[in-house]
N, C-alpha and C positions, 0 to 999 in steps of 0.2 A: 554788372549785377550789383559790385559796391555801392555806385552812384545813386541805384533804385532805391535799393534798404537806405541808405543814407536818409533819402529824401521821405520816404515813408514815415519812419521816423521820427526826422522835425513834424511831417505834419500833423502825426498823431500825437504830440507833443501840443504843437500849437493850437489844434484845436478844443485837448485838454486844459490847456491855461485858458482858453478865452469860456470856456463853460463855467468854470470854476470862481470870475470873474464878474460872468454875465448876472445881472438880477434876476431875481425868480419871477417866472412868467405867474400872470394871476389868473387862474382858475375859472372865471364866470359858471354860471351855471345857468343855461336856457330853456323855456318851455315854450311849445304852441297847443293851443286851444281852439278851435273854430275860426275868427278871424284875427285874433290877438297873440301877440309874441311877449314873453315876460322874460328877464335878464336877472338875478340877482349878481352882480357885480363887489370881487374880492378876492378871498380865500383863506383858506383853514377857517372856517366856519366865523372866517370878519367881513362882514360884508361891508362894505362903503356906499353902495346908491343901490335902490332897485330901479325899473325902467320899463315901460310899457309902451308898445307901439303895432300899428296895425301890419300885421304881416300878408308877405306877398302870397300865401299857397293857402288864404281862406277864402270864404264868398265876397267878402267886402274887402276893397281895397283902400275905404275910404267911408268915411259915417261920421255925420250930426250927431253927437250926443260928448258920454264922459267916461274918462277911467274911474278904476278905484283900484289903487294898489292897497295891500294888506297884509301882516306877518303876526311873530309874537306880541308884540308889541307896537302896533302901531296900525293906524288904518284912514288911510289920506285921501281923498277925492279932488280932481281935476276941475277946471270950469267946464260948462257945457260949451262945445263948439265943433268946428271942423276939424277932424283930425288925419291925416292922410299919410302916404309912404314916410313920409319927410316928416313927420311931426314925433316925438319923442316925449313922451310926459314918464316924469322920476323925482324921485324921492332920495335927498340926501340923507347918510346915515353913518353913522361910525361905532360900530358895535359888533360886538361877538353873540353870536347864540350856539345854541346846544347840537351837534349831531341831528341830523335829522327833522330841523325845521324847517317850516315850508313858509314860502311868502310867494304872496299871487295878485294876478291882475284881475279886474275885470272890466270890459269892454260893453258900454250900455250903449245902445245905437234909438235916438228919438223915433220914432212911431208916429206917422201924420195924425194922428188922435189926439198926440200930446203924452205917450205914455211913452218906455221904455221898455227895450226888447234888449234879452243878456246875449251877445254874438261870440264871447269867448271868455275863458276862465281858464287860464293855465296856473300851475302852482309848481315851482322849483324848491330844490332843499337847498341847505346853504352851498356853497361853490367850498368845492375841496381843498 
C-alpha cells in the first residue's frame, strides 16, 4: 500500500510541475453563420489574426464570390474567386480591444446575374 501512495504522489507532483511549466493555451473564439465560420484568434482580449472560411454544416460548401472580415477598427475585403473547405482568408492583427467586441465575417457568394448574395455573417467577441 506504501508503494501505491508512494507513486500517487510523484505523479501528482509531476503533473503539477509540468502545468505550472506549460504556456498558457490561447483561447480563440469561433462563430458560424449560414455557410461561413469566423475565428478570432488570441486572448485576453489580444487578438493576433481573424479568419474566415467556408464551413462544413452550411448549404455551400464551396462559392465564387468574397469575404469581408470586420471589427472596431478595421474592415478588409478578399479578392473575388473560389473559395472552398481548404481555402482560409485572414487578417493579420496585433492589438488589444475592449471586453466585448465583436469582429465578423462575411461570405458574398456571385449570383449568375452578376450581383451578390450574403450566405453568412457570423460575429465573435474577443477570445478570453
Amino acid at each position: 500500500m506504501g508503494k501505491v501512495r508512494t507513486a500517487s504522489i510523484a505523479l501528482t507532483a509531476t503533473t503539477a510541475a509540468l502545468l505550472m511549466i506549460a504556456p498558457a493555451a490561447h483561447a480563440d473564439s469561433s462563430g458560424i453563420n449560414g455557410s461561413i465560420a469566423v475565428t478570432a484568434a488570441g486572448q485576453g482580449g489580444h487578438v493576433t489574426q481573424v479568419r474566415a472560411k467556408v464551413t462544413s454544416v452550411g448549404t455551400y460548401l464551396a462559392f465564387d464570390g468574397f469575404f469581408r472580415l470586420f471589427g472596431p477598427d478595421y474592415s478588409v475585403t478578399s479578392e473575388t474567386r473560389r473559395w472552398g473547405q481548404s481555402s482560409l482568408y485572414y487578417y493579420n492583427m496585433d492589438r488589444h480591444y475592449a471586453d466585448g467586441q465583436k469582429h465578423c465575417a462575411e461570405g458574398w457568394m456571385k449570383k449568375d446575374d452578376g450581383t451578390f448574395e450574403l450566405i453568412g455573417r457570423p460575429c465573435v467577441e474577443n477570445p478570453i
